[in-house]
C-alpha positions as CSV (number, residue, x, y, z in Angstrom):
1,X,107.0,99.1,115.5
2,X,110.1,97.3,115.8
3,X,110.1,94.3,118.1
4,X,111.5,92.1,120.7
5,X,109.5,88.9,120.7
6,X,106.1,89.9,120.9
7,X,107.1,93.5,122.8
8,X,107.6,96.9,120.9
9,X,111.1,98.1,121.6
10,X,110.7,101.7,120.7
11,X,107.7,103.7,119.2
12,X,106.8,106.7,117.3
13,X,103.5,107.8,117.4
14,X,101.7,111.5,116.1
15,X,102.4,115.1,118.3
16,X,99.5,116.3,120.1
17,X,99.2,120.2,119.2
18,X,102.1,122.2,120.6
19,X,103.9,119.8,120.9
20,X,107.7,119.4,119.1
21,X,109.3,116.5,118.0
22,X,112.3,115.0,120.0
23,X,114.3,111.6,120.5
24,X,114.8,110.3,124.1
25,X,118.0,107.9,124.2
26,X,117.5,105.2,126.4
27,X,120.2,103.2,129.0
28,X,119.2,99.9,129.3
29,X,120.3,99.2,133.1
30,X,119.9,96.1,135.1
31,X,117.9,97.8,138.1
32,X,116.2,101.0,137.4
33,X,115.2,102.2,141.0
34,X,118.7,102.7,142.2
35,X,120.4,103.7,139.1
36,X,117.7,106.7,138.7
37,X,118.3,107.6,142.6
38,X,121.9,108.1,141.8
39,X,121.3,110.2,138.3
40,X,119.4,112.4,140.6
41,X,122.1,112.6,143.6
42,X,124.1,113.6,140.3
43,X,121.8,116.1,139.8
44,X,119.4,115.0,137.0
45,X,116.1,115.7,136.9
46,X,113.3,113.5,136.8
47,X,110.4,113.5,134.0
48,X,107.2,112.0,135.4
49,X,106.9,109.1,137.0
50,X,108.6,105.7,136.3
51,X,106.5,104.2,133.6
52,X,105.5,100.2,133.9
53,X,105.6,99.3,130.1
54,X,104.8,95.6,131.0
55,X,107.9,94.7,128.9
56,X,110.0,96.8,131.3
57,X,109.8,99.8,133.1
58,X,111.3,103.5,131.9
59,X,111.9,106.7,133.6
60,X,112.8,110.1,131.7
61,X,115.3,112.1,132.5
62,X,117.0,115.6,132.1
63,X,121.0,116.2,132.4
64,X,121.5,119.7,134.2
65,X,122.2,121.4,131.3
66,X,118.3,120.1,130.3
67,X,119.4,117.1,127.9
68,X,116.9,114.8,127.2
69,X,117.8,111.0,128.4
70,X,115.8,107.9,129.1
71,X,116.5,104.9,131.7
72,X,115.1,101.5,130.5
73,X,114.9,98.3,132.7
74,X,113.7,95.6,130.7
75,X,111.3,92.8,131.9
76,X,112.7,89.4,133.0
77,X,111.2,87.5,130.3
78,X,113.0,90.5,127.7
79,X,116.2,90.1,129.6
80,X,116.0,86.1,129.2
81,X,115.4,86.9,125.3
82,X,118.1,89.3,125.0
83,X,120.4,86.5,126.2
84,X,119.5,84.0,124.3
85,X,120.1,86.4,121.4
């Protein structure tokens, strides 16, 4: 897995049965909570609940035409690293 640090920044992992394979592009955002309430005023649809990654915290999303789309915020330690380059 491809890493930040010590944190995985993406994974791929094996499909359960029935299940078909996809990719989920993420938007990194500085505050998740109210950037997802206003995809949702905007009518996106909401996957689940917000996941707490411990390196950051993800929601999935669905555009109205049913468009697959992630929203990550990372950690503050991640966001420190990302700085620092």
């Amino acid at each position: 897995m491809p890493q930040l640090g010590q944190d995985g920044i993406f994974g791929i992992g094996p499909l359960e049965a029935g299940e078909e394979a996809l990719w989920v592009q993420y938007t990194l955002v500085p505050q998740l909570d109210p950037v997802l309430a206003r995809a949702r005023e905007l009518g996106a649809g909401q996957v689940g609940e917000v996941m707490d990654l411990g390196f950051g915290r993800s929601a999935h999303l669905t555009t109205p035409a049913g468009a697959a789309f992630g929203l990550f915020e990372g950690s503050e330690e991640m966001r420190e690293q990302m700085e620092q380059g």
